[in-house]
C-alpha positions in Angstrom: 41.0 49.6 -14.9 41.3 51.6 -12.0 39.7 50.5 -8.5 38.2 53.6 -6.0 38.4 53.2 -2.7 36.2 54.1 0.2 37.1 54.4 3.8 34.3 54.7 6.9 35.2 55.6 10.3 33.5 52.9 12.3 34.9 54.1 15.6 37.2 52.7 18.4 38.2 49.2 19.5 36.7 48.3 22.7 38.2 45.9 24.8 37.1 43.5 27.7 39.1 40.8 29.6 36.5 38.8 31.1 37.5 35.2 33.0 35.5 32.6 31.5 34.3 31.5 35.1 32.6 34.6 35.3 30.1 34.5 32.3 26.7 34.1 33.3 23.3 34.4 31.8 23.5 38.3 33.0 26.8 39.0 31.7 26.1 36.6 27.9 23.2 39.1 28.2 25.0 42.6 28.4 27.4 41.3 26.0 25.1 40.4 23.2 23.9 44.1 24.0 27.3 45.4 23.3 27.1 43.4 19.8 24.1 44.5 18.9 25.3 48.4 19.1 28.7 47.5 17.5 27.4 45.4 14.6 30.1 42.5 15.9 32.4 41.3 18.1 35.5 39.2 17.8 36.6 36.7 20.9 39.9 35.0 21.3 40.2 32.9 24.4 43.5 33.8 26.0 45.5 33.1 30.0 45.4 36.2 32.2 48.4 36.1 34.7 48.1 38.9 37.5 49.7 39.8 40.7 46.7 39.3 42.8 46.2 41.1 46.1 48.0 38.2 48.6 51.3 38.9 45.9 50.7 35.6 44.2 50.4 34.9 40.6 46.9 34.5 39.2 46.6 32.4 36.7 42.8 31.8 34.9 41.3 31.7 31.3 39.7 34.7 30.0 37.5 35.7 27.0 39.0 38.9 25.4 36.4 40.3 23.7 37.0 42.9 21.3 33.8 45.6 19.9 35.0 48.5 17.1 32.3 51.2 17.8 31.1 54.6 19.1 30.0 55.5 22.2 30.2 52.0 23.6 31.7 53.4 26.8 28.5 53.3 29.0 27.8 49.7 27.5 31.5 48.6 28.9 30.9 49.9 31.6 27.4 48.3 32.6 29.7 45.2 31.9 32.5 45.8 34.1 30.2 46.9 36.9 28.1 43.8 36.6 31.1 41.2 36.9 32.2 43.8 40.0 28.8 43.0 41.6 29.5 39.3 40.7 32.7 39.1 42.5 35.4 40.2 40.5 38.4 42.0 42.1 38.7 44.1 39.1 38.1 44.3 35.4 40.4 45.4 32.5 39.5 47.2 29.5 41.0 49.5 26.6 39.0 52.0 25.1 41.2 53.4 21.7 44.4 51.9 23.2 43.8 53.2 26.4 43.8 50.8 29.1 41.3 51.6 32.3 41.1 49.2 35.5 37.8 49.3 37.0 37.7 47.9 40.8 34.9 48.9 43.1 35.3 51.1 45.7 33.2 50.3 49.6 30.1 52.4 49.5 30.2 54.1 53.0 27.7 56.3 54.0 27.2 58.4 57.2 23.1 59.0 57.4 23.8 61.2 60.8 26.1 63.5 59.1 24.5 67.2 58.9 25.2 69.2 56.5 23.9 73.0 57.8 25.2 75.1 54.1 21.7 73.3 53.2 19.3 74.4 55.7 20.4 77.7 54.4 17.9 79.3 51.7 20.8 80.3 48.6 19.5 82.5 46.0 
């Protein structure tokens, strides 16, 4: 008896570190999202240790959450940008074994700035 075997790409593994402090309705919401456009998730409740920004250990629980997909990167992002908005310094996450750091950057906008290249009519 011979057995045949079959192999599916399913896509990447997708990554979040998320501190268990941080999960709110909004984020449990994005992140059953994120499982419904994987098809499943798998969670392992870990300690992240960081250097934070006053060059003192940071010690705190996190959820790693872990997604195998395509094109979850918009999804991930949603995510990281809502627990930026929520107070997070920064959020990790590994797209294919790559790992990104997403902090948020001050929004700082000049309205009295004048651009004149755009009172000019370009053809």
């Amino acid at each position: 008896m011979s057995l045949k075997y079959r192999i599916d790409d399913i896509g990447v593994e997708h990554k979040i570190w998320i501190p268990c402090v941080a999960m709110s309705d909004e984020v449990n919401d994005l992140v059953n999202q994120v499982i419904a456009e994987a098809g499943g998730m798998t969670a392992v409740v870990g300690t992240g240790v960081w250097l934070g920004s006053s060059h003192e250990f940071v010690e705190e629980e996190v959820h790693i959450l872990s997604f195998i997909g395509n094109n979850l990167d918009e999804s991930m992002m949603s995510l990281s940008h809502t627990l930026l908005e929520q107070g997070q310094e920064a959020v990790l996450i590994s797209i294919a074994g790559n790992a990104l750091l997403v902090t948020g950057e001050p929004e700082e906008a000049n309205t009295d700035i004048k651009f004149s290249w755009r009172d000019n009519d370009v053809e």
